[in-house]
N, C-alpha and C positions, 0 to 999 in steps of 0.2 A: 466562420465559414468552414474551417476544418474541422472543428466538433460536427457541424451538418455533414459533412463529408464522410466523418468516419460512422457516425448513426447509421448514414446511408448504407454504407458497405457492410454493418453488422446485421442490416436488414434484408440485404440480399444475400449475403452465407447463409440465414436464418434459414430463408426461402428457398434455398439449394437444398437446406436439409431436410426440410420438411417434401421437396419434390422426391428427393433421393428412396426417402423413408414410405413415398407414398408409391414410388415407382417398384419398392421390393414387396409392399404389401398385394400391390396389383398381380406382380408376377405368380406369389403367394396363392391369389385366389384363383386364376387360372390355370397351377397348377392342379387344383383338388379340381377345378370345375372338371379338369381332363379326364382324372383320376374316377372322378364319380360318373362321366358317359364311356368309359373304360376306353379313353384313346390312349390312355398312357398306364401302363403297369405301375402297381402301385407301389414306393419305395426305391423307382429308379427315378433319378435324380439327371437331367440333361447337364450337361459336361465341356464344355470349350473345347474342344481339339485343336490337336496341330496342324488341320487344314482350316479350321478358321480364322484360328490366326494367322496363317501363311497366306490368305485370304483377306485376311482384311486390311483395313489402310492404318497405315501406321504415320503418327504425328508428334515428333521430339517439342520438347521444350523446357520451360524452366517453371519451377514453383516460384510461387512469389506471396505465398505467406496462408494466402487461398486457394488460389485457382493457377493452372498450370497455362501461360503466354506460350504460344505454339509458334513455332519458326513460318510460320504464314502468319504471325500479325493476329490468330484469334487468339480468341479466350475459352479455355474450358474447364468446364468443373471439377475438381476434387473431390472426392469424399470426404467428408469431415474428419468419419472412423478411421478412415486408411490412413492421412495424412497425422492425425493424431498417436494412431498405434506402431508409425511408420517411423513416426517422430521425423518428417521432413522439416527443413527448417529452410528458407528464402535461400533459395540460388542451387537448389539442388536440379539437374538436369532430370528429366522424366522421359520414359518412351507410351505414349497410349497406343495404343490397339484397338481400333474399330471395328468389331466384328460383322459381318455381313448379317445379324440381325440385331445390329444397332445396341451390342453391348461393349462396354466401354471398361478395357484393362489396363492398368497403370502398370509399372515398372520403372523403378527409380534407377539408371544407367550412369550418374555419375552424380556422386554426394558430394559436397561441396567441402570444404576444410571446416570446422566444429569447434567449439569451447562450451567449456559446462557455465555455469555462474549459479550463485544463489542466489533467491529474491521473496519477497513478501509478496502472498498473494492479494490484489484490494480491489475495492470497487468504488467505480468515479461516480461523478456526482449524478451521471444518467445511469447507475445501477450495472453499469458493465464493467466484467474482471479483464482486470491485467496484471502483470507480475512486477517489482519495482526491485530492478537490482542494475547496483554501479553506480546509482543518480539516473538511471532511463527507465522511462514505462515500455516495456514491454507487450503486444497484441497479445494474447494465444485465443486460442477455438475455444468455444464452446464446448465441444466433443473431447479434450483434456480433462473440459472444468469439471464435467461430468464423468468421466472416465476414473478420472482420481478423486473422485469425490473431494474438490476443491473448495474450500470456504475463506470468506475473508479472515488472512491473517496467518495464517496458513506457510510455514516454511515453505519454501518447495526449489529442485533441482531445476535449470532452466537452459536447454539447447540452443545453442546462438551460430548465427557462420562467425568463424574467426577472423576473417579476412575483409567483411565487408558490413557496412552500415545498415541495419534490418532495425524495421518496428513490429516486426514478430517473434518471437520465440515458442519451444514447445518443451511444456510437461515433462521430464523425465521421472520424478519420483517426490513425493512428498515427505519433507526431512521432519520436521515439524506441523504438528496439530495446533492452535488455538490460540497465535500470542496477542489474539483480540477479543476474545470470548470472554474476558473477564468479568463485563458487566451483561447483564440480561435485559437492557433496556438497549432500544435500536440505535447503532451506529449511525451519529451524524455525517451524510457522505459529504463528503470532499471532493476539492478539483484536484487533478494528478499533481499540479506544482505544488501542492500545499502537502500530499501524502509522503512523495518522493523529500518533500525539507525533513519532514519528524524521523524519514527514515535516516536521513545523511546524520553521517558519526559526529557525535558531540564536539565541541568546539573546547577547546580547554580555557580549563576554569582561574587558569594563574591572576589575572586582571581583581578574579573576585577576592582571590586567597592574599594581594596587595593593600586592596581596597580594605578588610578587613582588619592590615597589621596594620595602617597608617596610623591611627589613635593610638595603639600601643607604641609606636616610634615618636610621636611627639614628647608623650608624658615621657620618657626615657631622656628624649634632648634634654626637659627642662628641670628632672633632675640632675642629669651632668651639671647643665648651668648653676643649678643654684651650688653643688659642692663647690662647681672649680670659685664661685665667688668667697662662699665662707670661708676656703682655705685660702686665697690672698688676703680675707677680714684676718687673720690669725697672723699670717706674716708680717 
């Protein structure tokens, strides 16, 4: 049920971003349309002011890994790019700005407490990346994976709140390149408990380095034995 759950969820960021990407292309072509019946000079570029945002409605809230929960109980969207380049991470306060023609500015007004971690980047067994560092898998965006041109295997720096329990993280820097790449036949994927076990630090090996000397401590006992006999045959 939570695997359905989280499909779910990566399929509506997915959908955010593809509205996002289709709402700046749209703007894109009305601007030229304007440009080409000469309502709009060409090269000047429309601009926010400080009456539209003093104008418009303004809505606090919190990130939560995707999308910003607004102190009325909605939900609103993030930008992938913003939230990725902004390196938000779960619990940071946000201010939106709703401009009176329904354009939508973020401002992040209180960042939450932070720790770095490093982690392996990998992909589960439905083809979606997460980062695995500590023993947790780690969410991040899409808009990271792609930003940092992330591949499985992949060292990478990984933004966390320091203070409170999160299944997102975000991108800071890629340390390492490739320590999956070795073979050129396709990566058998795995489920995150089994990636998260080969990551966790080896188990020491003493048991085996035991296991090993036993046969040499036997033969040892039973030459003692046989001297301390001969030497009472002599006595």
């Amino acid at each position: 049920m939570e695997e359905k759950d989280e499909k779910t969820n990566e399929k509506v960021q997915a959908l955010r971003e593809m509205i996002y990407a289709a709402e700046k292309t749209l703007q894109g072509a009305k601007s030229m349309l304007l440009q080409l019946e000469g309502k709009k000079k060409v090269g000047r570029r429309k601009k926010i002011s400080e009456e539209d945002l003093e104008e418009g409605r303004i809505v606090e809230g919190t990130f939560d890994g995707q999308i910003m929960i607004g102190t009325d109980g909605k939900q609103y969207p993030v930008p992938a790019n913003y939230a990725s380049k902004s390196k938000l991470v779960e619990g940071d306060m946000l201010k939106l700005t709703i401009t009176p023609d329904g354009s939508f500015i973020y401002k992040q007004i209180g960042p939450t407490d932070r720790k770095r971690v490093i982690g392996v980047a990998s992909l589960d067994a439905q083809g979606d990346y997460f980062v695995a560092a500590e023993g947790k898998a780690y969410k991040v965006l899409l808009a990271s994976i792609t930003y940092f041109k992330v591949e499985p295997g992949d060292e990478v720096t990984l933004v966390i709140p320091k203070n409170i329990s999160s299944d997102w993280g975000s991108i800071e820097n890629v340390l390492q390149k490739g320590r999956e790449k070795e073979s050129h036949l396709p990566r058998e994927r795995k489920n995150i408990d089994e990636i998260l076990k080969e990551d966790a630090p080896a188990k020491s090996n003493d048991s085996t380095i035991i296991d090993e000397w036993t046969p040499d401590l036997e033969e040892l006992k039973k030459e003692l034995n046989n001297n301390s006999t001969e030497n009472s045959e002599v006595l």
